[in-house]
C-alpha distance (Angstrom), angle and dihedral (degrees) to the residues before:
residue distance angle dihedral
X1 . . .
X2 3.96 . .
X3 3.61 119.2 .
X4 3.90 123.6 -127.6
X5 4.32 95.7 -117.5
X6 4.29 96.4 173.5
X7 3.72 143.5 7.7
X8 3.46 128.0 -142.7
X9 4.12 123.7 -162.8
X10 3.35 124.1 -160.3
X11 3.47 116.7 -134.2
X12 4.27 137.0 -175.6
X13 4.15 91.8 -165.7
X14 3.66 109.7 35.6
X15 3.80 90.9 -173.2
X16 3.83 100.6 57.8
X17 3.66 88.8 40.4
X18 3.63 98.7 56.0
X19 3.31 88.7 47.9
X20 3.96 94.5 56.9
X21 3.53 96.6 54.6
X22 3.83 88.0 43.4
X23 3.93 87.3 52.5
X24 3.96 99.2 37.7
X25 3.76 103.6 35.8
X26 3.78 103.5 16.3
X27 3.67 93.0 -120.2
X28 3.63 129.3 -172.5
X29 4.21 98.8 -136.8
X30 3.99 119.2 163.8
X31 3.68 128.2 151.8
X32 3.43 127.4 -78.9
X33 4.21 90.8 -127.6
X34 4.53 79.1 -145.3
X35 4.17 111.1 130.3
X36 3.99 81.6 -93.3
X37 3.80 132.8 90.7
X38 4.26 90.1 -118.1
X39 3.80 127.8 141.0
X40 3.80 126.0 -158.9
X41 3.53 124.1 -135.4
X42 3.89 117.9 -161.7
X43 3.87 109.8 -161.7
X44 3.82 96.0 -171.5
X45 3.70 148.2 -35.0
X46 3.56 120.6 -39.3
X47 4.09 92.3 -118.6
X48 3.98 88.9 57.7
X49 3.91 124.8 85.3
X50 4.11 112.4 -105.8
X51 3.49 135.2 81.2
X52 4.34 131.4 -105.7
X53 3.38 117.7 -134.2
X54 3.86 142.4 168.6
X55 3.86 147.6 -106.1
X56 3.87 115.2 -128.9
X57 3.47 136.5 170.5
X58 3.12 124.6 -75.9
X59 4.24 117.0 -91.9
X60 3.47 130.6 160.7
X61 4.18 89.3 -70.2
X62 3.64 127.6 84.0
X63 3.66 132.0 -164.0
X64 3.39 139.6 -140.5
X65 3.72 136.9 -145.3
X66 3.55 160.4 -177.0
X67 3.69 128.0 -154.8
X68 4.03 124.3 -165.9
X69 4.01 107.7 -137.1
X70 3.69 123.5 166.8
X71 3.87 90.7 -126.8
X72 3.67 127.4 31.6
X73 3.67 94.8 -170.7
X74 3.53 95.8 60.4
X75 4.14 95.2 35.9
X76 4.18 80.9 58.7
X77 3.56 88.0 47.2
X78 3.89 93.0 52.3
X79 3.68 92.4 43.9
X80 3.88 91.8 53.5
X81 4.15 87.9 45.9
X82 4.16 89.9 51.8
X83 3.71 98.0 48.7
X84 4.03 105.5 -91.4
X85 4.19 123.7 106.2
X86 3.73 133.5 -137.2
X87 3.88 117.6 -110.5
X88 3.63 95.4 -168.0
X89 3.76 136.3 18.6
X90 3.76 118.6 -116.3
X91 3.64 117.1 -80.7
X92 3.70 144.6 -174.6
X93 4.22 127.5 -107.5
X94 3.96 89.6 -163.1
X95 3.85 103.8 -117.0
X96 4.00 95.3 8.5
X97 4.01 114.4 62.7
X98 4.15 139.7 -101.8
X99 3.32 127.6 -59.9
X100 3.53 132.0 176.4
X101 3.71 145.9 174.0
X102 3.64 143.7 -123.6
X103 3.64 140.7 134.8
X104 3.74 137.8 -108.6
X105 3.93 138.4 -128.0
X106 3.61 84.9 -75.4
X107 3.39 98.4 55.5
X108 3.91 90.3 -116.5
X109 3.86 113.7 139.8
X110 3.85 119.1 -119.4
X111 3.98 138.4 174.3
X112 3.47 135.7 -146.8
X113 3.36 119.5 -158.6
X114 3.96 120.9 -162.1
X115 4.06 113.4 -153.6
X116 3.54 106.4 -123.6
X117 4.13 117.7 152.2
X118 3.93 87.7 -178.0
X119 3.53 98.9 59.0
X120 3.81 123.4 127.3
């Protein structure tokens, strides 16, 4: 089965997006200094399972996302403070952890998922 290698999020306003995922997830983003309007987003250190991806503007694609946070209580909580809005509340996969879903100041939809094996 192929494995998901990079993300890319469509965006209208580059600045206030950038600085959502800089707020919520405490992302590294800078721009890609290519002939294109494209921002990298490193998620973690190279020696750590995940994948870096990119913000781009916004075409007639979407993109879709989940995001590993240790709680999703307070990663709603941060999304509400920087401008985005839950979709969902946080709920259990028995056995697996919480997800739950909400959107950004794009409008783009995005999990996070909290690991939790004893959730029920």
């Amino acid at each position: 089965m192929a494995r998901v290698i990079h993300f890319e999020i469509p965006v209208d306003d580059p600045d206030r997006a950038l600085a959502f995922y800089r707020d919520v997830f405490g992302r590294e983003i800078a721009g890609w200094g290519g002939p294109a309007d494209y921002w990298l987003a490193t998620t973690g250190a190279e020696d750590e399972p995940g994948i870096n991806g990119a913000l781009t503007p916004r075409s007639e694609t979407s993109a879709w996302l989940h995001v590993g946070v240790d709680s999703v209580d307070e990663a709603i909580g941060r999304i509400g403070a920087a401008g985005g809005a839950a979709i969902t509340q946080k709920m259990p996969i028995p056995g697996v952890g919480y997800p739950a879903y909400c959107r950004d100041t794009e409008g783009n939809a995005l999990g996070v998922y909290e690991d939790d094996p004893s959730a029920a």
